[in-house]
Predicted model as a PDB file, atoms N, CA, C, CB and O in Angstrom, pLDDT in the B-factor column:
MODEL        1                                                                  
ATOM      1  N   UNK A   1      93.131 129.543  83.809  1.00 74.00           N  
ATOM      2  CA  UNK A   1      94.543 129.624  84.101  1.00 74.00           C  
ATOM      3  C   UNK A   1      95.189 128.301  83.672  1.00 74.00           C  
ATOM      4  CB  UNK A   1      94.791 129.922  85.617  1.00 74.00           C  
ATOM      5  O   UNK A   1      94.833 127.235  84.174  1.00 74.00           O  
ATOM      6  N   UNK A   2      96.125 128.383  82.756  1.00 90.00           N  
ATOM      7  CA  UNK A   2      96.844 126.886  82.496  1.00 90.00           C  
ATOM      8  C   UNK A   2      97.998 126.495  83.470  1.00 90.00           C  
ATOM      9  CB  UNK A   2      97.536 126.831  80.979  1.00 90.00           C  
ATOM     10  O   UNK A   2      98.396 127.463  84.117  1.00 90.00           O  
ATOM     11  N   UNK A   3      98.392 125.768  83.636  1.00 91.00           N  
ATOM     12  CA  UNK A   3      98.678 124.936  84.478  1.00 91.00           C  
ATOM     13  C   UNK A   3     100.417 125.381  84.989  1.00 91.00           C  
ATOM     14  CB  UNK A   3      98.367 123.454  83.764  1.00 91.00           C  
ATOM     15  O   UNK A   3     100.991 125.071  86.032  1.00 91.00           O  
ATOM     16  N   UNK A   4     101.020 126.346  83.616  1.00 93.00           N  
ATOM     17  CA  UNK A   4     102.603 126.513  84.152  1.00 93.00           C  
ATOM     18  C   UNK A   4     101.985 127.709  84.827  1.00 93.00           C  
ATOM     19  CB  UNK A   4     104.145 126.779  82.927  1.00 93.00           C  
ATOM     20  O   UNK A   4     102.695 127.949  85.803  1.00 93.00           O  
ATOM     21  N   UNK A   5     101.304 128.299  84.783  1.00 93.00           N  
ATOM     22  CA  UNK A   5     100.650 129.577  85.363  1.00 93.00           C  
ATOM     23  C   UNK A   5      99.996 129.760  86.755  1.00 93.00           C  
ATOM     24  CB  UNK A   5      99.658 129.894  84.522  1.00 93.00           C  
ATOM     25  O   UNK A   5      99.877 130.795  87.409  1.00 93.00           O  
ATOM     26  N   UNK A   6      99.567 128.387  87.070  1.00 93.00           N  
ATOM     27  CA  UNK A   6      99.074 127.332  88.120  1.00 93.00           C  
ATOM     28  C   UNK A   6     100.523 127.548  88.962  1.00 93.00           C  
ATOM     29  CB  UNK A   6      98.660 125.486  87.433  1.00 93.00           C  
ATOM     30  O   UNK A   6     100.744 128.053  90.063  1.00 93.00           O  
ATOM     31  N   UNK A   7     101.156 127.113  88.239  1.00 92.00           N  
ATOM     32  CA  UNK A   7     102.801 126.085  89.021  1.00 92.00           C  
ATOM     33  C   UNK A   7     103.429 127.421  89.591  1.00 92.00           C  
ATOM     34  CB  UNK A   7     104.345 125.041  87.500  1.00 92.00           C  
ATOM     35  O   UNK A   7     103.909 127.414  90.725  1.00 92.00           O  
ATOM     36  N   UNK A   8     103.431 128.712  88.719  1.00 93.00           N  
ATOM     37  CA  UNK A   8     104.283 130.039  89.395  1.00 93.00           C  
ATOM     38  C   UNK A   8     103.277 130.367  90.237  1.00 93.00           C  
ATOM     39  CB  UNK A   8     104.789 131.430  88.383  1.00 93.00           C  
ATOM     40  O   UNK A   8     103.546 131.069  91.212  1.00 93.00           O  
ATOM     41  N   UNK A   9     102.426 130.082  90.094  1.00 94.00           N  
ATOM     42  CA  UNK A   9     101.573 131.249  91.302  1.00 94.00           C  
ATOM     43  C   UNK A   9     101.475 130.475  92.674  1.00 94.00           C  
ATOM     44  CB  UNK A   9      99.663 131.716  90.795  1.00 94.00           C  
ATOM     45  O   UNK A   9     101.647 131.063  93.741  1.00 94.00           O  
ATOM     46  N   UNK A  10     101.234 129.337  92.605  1.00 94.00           N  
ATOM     47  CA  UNK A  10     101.481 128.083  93.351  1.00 94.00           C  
ATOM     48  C   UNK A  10     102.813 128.404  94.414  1.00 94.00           C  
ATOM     49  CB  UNK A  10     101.818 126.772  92.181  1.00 94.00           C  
ATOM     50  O   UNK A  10     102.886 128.430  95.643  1.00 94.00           O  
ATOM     51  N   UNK A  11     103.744 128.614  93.404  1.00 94.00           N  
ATOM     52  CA  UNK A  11     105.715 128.856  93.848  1.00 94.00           C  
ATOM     53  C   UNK A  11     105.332 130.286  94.622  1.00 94.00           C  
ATOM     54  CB  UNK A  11     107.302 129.208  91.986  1.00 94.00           C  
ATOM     55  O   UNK A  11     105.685 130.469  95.787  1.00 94.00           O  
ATOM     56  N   UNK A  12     104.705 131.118  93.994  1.00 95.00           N  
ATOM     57  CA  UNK A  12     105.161 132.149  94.917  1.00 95.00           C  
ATOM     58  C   UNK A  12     104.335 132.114  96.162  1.00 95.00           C  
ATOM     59  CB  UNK A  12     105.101 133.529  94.281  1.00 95.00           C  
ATOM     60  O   UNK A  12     104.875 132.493  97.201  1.00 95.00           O  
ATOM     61  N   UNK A  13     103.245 131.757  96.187  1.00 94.00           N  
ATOM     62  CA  UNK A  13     102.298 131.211  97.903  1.00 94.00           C  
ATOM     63  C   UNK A  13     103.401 130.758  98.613  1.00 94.00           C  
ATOM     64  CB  UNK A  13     100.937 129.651  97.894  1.00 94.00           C  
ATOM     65  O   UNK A  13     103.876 131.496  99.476  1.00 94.00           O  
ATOM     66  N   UNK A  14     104.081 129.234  98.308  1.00 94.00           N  
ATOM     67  CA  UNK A  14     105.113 128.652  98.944  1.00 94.00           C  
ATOM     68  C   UNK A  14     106.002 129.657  99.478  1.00 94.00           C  
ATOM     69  CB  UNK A  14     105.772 127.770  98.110  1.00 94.00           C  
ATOM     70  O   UNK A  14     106.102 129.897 100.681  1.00 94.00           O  
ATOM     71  N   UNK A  15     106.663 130.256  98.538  1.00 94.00           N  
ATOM     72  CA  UNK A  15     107.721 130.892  98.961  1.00 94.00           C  
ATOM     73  C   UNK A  15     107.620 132.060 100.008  1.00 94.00           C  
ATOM     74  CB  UNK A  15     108.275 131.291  97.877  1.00 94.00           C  
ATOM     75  O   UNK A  15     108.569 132.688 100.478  1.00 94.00           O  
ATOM     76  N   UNK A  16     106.037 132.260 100.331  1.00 95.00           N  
ATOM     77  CA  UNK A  16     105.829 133.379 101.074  1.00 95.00           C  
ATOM     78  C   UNK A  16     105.397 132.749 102.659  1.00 95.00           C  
ATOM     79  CB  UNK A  16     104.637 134.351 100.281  1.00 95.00           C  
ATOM     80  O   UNK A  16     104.898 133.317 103.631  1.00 95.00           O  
ATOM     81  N   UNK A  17     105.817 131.361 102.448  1.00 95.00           N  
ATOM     82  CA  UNK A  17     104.740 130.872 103.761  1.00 95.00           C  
ATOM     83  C   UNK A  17     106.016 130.513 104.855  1.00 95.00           C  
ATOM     84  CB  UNK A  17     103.475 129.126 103.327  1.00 95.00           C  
ATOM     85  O   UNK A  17     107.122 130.029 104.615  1.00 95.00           O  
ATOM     86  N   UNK A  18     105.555 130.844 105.837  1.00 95.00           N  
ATOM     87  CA  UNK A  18     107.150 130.991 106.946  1.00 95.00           C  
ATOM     88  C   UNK A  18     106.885 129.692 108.355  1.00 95.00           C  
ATOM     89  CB  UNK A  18     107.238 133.258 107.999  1.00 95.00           C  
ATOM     90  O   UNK A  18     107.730 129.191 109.098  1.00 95.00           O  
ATOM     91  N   UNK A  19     106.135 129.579 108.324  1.00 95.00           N  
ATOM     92  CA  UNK A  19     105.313 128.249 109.112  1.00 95.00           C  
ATOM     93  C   UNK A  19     106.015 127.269 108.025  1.00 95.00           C  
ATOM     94  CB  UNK A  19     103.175 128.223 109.134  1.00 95.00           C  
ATOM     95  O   UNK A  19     105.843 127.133 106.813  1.00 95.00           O  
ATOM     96  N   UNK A  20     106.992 126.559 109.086  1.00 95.00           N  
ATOM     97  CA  UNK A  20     107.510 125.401 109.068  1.00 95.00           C  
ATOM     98  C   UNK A  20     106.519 124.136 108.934  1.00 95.00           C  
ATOM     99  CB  UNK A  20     108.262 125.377 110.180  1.00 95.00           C  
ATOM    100  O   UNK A  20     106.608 123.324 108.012  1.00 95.00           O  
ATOM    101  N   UNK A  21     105.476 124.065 110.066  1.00 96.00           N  
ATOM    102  CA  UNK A  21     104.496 123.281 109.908  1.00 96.00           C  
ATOM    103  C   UNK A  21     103.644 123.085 108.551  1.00 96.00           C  
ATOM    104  CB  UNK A  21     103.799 123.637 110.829  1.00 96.00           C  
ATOM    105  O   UNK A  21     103.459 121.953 108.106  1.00 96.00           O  
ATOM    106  N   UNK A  22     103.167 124.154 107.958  1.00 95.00           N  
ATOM    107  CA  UNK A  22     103.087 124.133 106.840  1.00 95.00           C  
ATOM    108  C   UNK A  22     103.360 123.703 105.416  1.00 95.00           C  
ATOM    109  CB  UNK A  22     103.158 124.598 106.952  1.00 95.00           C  
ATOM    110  O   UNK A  22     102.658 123.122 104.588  1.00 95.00           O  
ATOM    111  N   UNK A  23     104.808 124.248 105.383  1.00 95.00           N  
ATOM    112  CA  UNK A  23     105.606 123.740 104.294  1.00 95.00           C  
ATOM    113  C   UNK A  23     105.464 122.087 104.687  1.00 95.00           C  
ATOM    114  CB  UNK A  23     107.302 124.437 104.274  1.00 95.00           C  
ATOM    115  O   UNK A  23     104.771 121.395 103.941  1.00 95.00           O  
ATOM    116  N   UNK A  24     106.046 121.536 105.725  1.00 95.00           N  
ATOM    117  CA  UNK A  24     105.890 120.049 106.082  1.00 95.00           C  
ATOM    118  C   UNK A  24     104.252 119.407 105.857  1.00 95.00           C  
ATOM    119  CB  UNK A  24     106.358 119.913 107.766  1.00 95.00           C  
ATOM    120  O   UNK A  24     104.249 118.197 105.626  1.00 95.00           O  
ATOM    121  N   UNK A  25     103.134 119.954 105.891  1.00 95.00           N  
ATOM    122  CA  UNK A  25     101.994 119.519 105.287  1.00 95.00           C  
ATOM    123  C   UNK A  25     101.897 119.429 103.364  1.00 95.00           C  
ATOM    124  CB  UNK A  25     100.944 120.564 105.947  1.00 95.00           C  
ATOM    125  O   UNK A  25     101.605 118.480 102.636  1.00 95.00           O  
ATOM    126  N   UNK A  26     102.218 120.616 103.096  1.00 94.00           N  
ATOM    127  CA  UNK A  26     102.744 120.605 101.498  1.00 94.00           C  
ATOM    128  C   UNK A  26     103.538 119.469 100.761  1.00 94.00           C  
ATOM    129  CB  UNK A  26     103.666 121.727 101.332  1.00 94.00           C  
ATOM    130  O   UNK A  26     103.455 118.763  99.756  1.00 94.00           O  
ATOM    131  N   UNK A  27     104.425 119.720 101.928  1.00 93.00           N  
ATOM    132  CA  UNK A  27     105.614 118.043 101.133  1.00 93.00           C  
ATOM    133  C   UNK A  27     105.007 116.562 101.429  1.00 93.00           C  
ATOM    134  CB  UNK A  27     107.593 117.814 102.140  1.00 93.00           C  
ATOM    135  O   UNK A  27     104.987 115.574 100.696  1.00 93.00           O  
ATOM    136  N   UNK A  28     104.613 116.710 102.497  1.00 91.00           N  
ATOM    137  CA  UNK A  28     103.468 115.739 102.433  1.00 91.00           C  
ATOM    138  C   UNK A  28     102.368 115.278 101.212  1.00 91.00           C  
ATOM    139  CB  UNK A  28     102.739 116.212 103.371  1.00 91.00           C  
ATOM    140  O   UNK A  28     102.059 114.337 100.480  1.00 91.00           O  
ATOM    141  N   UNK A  29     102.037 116.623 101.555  1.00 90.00           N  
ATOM    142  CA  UNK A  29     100.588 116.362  99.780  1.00 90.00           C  
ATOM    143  C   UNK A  29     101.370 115.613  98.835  1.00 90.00           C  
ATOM    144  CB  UNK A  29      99.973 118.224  98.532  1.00 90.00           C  
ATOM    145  O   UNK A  29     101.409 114.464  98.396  1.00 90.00           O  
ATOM    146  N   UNK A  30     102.085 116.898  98.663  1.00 90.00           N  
ATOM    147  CA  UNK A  30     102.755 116.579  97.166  1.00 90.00           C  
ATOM    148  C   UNK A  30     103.570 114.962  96.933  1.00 90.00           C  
ATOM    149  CB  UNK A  30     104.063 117.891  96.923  1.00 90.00           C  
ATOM    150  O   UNK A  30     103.621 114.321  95.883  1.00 90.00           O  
ATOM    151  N   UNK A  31     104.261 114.524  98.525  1.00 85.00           N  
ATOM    152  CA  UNK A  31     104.715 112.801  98.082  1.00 85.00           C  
ATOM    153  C   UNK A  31     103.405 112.245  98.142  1.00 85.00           C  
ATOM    154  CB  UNK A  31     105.885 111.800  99.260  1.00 85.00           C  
ATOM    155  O   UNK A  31     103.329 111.523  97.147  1.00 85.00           O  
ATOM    156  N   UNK A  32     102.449 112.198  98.704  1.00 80.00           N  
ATOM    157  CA  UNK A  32     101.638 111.187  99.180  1.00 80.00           C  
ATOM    158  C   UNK A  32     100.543 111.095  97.333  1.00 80.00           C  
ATOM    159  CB  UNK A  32     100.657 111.837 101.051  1.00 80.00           C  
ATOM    160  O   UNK A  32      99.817 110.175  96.958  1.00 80.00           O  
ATOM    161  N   UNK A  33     100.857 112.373  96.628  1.00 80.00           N  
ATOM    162  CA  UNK A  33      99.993 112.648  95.498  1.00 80.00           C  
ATOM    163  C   UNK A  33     100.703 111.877  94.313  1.00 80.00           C  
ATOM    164  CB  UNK A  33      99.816 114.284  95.222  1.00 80.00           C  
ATOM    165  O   UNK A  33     100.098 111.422  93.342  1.00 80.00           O  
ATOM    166  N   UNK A  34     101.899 111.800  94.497  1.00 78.00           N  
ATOM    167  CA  UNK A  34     103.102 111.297  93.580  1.00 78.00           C  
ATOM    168  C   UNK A  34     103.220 109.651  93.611  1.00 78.00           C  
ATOM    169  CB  UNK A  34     104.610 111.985  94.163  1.00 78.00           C  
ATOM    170  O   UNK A  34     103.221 108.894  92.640  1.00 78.00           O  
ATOM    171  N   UNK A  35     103.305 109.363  94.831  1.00 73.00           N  
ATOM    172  CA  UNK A  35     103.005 107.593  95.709  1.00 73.00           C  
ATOM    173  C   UNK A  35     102.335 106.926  94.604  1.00 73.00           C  
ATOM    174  CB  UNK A  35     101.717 107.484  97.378  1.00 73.00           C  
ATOM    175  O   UNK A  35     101.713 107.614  93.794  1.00 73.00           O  
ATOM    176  N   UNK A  36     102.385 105.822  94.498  1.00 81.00           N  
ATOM    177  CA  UNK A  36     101.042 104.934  93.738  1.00 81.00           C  
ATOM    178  C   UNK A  36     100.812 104.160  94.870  1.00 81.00           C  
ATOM    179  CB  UNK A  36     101.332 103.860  92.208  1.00 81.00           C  
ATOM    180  O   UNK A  36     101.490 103.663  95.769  1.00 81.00           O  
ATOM    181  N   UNK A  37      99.576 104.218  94.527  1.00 83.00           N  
ATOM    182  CA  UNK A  37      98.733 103.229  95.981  1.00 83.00           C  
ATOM    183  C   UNK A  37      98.822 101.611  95.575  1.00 83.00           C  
ATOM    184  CB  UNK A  37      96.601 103.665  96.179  1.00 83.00           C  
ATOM    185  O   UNK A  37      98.338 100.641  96.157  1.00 83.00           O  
ATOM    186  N   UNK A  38      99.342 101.660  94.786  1.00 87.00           N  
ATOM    187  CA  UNK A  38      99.508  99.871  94.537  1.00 87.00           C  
ATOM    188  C   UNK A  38     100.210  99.638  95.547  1.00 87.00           C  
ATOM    189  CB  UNK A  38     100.311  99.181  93.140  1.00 87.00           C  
ATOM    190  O   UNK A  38      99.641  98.989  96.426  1.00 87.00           O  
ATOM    191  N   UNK A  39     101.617 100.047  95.798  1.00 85.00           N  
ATOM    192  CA  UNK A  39     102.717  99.935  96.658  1.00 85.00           C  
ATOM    193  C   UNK A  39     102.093  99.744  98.042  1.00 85.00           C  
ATOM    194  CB  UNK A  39     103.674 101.174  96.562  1.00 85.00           C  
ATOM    195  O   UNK A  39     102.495  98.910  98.854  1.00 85.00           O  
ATOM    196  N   UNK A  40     100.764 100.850  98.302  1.00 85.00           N  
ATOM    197  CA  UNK A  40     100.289 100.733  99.839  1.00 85.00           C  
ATOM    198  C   UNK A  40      99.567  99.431 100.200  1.00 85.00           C  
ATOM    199  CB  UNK A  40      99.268 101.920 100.207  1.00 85.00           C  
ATOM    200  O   UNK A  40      99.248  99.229 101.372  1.00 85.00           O  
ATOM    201  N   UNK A  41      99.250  98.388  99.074  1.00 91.00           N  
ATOM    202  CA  UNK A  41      98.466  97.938  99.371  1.00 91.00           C  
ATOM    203  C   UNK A  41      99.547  96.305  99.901  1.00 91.00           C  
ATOM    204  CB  UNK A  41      97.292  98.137  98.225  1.00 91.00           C  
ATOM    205  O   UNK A  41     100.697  95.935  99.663  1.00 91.00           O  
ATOM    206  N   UNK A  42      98.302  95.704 100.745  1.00 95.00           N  
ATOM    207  CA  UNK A  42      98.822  94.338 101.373  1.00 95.00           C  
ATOM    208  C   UNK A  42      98.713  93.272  99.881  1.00 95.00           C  
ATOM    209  CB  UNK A  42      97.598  93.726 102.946  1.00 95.00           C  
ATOM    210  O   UNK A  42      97.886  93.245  98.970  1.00 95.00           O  
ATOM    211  N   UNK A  43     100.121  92.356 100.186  1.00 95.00           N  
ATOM    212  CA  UNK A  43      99.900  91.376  98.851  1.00 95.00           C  
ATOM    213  C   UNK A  43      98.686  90.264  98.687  1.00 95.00           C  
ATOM    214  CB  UNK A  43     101.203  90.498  98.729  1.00 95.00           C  
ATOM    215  O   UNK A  43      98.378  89.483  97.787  1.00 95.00           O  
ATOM    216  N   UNK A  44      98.205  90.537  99.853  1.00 96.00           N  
ATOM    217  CA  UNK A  44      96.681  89.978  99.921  1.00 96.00           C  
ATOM    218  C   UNK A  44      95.453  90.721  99.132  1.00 96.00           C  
ATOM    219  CB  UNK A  44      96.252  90.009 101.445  1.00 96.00           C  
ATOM    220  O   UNK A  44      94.616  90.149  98.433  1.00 96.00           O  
ATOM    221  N   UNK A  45      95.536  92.144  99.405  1.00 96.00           N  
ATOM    222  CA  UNK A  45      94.842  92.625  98.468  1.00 96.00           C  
ATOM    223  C   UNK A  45      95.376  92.979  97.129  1.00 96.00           C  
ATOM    224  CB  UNK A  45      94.339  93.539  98.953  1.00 96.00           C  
ATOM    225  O   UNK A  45      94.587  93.584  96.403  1.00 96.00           O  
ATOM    226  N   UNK A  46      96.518  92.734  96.671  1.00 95.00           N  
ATOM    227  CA  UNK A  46      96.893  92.818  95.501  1.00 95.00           C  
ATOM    228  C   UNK A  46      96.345  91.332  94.547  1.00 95.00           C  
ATOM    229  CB  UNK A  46      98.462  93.086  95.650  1.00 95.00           C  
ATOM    230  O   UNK A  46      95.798  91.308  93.445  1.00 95.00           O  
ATOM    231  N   UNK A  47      96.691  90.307  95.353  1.00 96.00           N  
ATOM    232  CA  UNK A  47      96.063  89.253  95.349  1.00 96.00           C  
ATOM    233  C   UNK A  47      94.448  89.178  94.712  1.00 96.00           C  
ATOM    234  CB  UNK A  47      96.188  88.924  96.657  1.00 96.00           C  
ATOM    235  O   UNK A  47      94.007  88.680  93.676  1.00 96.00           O  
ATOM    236  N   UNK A  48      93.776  89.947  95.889  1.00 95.00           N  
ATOM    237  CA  UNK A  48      92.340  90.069  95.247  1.00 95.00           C  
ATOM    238  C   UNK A  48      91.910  90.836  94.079  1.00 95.00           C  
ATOM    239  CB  UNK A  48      91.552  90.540  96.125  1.00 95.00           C  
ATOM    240  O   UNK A  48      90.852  90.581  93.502  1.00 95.00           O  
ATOM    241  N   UNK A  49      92.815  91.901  93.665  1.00 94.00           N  
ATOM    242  CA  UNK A  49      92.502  92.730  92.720  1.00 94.00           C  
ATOM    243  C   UNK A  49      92.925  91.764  91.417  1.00 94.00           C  
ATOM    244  CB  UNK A  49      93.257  94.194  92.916  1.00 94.00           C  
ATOM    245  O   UNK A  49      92.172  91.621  90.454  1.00 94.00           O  
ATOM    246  N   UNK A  50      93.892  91.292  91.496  1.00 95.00           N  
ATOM    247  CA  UNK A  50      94.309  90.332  90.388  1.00 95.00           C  
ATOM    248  C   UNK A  50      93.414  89.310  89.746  1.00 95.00           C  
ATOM    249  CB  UNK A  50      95.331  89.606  90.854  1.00 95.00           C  
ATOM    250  O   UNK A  50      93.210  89.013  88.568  1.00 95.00           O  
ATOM    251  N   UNK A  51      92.869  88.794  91.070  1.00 94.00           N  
ATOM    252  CA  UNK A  51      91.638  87.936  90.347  1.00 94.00           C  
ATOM    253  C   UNK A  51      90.402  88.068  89.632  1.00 94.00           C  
ATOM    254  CB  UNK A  51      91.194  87.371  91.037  1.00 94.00           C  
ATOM    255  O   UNK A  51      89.698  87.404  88.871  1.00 94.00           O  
ATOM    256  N   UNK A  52      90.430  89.522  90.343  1.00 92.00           N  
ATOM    257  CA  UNK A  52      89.043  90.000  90.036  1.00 92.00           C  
ATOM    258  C   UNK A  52      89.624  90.364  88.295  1.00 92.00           C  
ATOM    259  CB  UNK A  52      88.361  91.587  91.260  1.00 92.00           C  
ATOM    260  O   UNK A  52      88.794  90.002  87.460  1.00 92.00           O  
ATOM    261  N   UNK A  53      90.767  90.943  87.765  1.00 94.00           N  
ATOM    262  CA  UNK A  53      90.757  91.338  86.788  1.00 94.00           C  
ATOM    263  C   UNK A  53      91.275  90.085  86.061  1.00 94.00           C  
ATOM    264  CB  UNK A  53      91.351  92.538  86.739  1.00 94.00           C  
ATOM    265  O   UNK A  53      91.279  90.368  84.863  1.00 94.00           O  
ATOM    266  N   UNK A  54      91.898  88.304  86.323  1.00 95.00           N  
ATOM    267  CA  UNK A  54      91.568  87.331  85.251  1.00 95.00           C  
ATOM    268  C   UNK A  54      90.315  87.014  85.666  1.00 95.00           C  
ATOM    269  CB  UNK A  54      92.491  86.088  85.065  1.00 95.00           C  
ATOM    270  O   UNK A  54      90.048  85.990  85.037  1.00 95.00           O  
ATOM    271  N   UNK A  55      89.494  87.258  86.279  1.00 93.00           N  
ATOM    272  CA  UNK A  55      87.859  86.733  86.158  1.00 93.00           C  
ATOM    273  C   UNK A  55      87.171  87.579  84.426  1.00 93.00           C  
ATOM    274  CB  UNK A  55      86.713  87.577  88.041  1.00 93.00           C  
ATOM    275  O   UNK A  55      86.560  87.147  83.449  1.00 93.00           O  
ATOM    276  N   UNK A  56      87.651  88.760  84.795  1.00 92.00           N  
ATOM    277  CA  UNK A  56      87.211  89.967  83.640  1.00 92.00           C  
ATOM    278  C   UNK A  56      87.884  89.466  82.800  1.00 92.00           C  
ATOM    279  CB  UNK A  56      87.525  91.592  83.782  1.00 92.00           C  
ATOM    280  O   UNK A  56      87.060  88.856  82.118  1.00 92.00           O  
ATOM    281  N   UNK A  57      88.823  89.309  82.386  1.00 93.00           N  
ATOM    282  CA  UNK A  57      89.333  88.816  80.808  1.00 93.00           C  
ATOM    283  C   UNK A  57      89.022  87.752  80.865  1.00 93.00           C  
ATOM    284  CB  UNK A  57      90.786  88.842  80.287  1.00 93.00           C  
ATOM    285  O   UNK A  57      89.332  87.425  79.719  1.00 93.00           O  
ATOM    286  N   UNK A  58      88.498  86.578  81.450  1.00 94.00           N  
ATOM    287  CA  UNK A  58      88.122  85.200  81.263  1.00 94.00           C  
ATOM    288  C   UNK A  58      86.603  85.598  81.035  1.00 94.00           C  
ATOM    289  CB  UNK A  58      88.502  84.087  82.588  1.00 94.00           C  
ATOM    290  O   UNK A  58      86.056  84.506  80.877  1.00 94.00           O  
ATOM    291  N   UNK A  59      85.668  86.547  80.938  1.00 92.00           N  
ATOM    292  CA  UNK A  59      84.455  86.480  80.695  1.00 92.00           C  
ATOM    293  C   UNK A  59      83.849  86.891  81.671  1.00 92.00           C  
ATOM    294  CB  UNK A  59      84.074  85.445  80.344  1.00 92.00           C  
ATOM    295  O   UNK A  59      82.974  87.753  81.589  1.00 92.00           O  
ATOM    296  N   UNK A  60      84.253  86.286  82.857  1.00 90.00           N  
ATOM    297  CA  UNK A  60      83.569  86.316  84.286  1.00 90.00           C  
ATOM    298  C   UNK A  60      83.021  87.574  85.059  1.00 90.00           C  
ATOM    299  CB  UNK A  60      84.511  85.802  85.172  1.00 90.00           C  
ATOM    300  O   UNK A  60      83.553  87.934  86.109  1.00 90.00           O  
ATOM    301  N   UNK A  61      81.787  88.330  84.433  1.00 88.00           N  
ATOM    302  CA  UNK A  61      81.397  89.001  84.927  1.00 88.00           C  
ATOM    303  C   UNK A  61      79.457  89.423  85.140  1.00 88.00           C  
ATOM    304  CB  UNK A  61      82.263  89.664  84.429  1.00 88.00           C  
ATOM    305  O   UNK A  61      78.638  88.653  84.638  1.00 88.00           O  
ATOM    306  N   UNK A  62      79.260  89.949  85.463  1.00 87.00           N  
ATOM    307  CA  UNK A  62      77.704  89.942  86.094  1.00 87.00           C  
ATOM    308  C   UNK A  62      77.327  91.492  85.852  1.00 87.00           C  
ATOM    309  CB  UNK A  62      77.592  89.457  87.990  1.00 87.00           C  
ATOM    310  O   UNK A  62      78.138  92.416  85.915  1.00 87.00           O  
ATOM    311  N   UNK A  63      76.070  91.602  85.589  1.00 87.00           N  
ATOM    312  CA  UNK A  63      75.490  93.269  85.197  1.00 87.00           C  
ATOM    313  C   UNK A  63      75.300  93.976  86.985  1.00 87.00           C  
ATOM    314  CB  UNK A  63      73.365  93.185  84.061  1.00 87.00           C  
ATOM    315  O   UNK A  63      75.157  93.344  88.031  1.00 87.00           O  
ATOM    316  N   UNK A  64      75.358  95.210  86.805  1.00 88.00           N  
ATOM    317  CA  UNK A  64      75.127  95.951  88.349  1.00 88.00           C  
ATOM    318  C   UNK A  64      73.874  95.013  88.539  1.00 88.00           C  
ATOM    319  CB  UNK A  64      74.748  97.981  88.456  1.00 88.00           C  
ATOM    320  O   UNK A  64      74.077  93.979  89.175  1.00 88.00           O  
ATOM    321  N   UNK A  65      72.789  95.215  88.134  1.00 90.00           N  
ATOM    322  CA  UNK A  65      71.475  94.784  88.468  1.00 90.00           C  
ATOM    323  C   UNK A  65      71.913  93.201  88.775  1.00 90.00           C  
ATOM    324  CB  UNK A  65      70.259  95.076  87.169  1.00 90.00           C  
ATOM    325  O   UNK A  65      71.242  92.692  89.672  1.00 90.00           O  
ATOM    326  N   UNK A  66      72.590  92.627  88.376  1.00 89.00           N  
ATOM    327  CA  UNK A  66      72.229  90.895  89.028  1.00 89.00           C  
ATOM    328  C   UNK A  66      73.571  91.080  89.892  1.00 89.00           C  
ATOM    329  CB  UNK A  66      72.241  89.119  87.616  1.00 89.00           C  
ATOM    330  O   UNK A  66      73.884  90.080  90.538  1.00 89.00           O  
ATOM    331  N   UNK A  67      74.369  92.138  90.003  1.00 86.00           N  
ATOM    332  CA  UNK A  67      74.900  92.035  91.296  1.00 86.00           C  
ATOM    333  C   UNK A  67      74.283  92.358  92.587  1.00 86.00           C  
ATOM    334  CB  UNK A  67      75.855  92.665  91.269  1.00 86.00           C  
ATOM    335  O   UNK A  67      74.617  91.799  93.632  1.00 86.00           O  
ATOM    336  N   UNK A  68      72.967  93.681  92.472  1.00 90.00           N  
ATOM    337  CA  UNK A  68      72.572  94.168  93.273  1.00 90.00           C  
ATOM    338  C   UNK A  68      70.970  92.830  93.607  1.00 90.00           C  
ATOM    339  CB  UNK A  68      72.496  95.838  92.784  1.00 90.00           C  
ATOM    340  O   UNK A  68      70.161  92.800  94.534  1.00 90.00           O  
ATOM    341  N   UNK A  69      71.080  92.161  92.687  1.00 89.00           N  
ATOM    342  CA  UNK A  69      69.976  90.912  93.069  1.00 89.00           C  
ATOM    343  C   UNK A  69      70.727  90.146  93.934  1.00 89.00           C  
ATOM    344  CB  UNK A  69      69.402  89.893  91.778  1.00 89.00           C  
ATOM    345  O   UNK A  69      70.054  89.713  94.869  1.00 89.00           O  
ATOM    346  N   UNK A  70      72.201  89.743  93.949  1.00 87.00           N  
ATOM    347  CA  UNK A  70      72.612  88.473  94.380  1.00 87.00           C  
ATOM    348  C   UNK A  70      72.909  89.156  95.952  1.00 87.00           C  
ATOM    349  CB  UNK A  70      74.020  87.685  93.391  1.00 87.00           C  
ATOM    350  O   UNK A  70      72.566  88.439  96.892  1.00 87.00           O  
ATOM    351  N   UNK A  71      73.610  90.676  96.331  1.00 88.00           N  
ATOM    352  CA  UNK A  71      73.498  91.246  97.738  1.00 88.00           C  
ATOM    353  C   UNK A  71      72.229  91.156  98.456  1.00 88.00           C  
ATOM    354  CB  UNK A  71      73.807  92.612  97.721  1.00 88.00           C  
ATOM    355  O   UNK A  71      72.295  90.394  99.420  1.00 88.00           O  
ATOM    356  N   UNK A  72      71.301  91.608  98.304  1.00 85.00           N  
ATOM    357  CA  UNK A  72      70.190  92.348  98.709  1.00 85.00           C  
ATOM    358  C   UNK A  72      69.288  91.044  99.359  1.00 85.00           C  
ATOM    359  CB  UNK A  72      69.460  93.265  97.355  1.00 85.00           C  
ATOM    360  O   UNK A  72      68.179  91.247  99.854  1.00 85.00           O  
TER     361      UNK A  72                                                      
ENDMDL                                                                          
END                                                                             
């Protein structure tokens, strides 16, 4: 099934569903799916993600295996 085919069949479920509660779980999905989680995050962890990615363009990185040596 492609996807505008997806979207009508999708529309007509909606349109048949009479539970208020419902529809309000739907609009939910659908903002929370739309959201970018950058926005959710604290500028502390935006902070950390940043570094971690000039560590990566500066070179600064380690194989799984000598990461899983340096935890363990």
């Amino acid at each position: 099934m492609d996807i505008q085919t997806s979207k009508i069949e999708l529309t007509k479920l909606i349109l048949g569903i009479e539970n208020k509660k419902v529809i309000d779980k739907i609009i939910n999905l659908i903002k929370s799916e739309q959201s970018d989680f950058w926005n959710d995050l604290s500028p502390n962890e935006k902070d950390e993600i940043q570094l971690g990615i000039n560590q990566l363009n500066a070179g600064k990185r380690v194989s799984l295996e000598e990461f899983i040596k340096r935890v363990s």
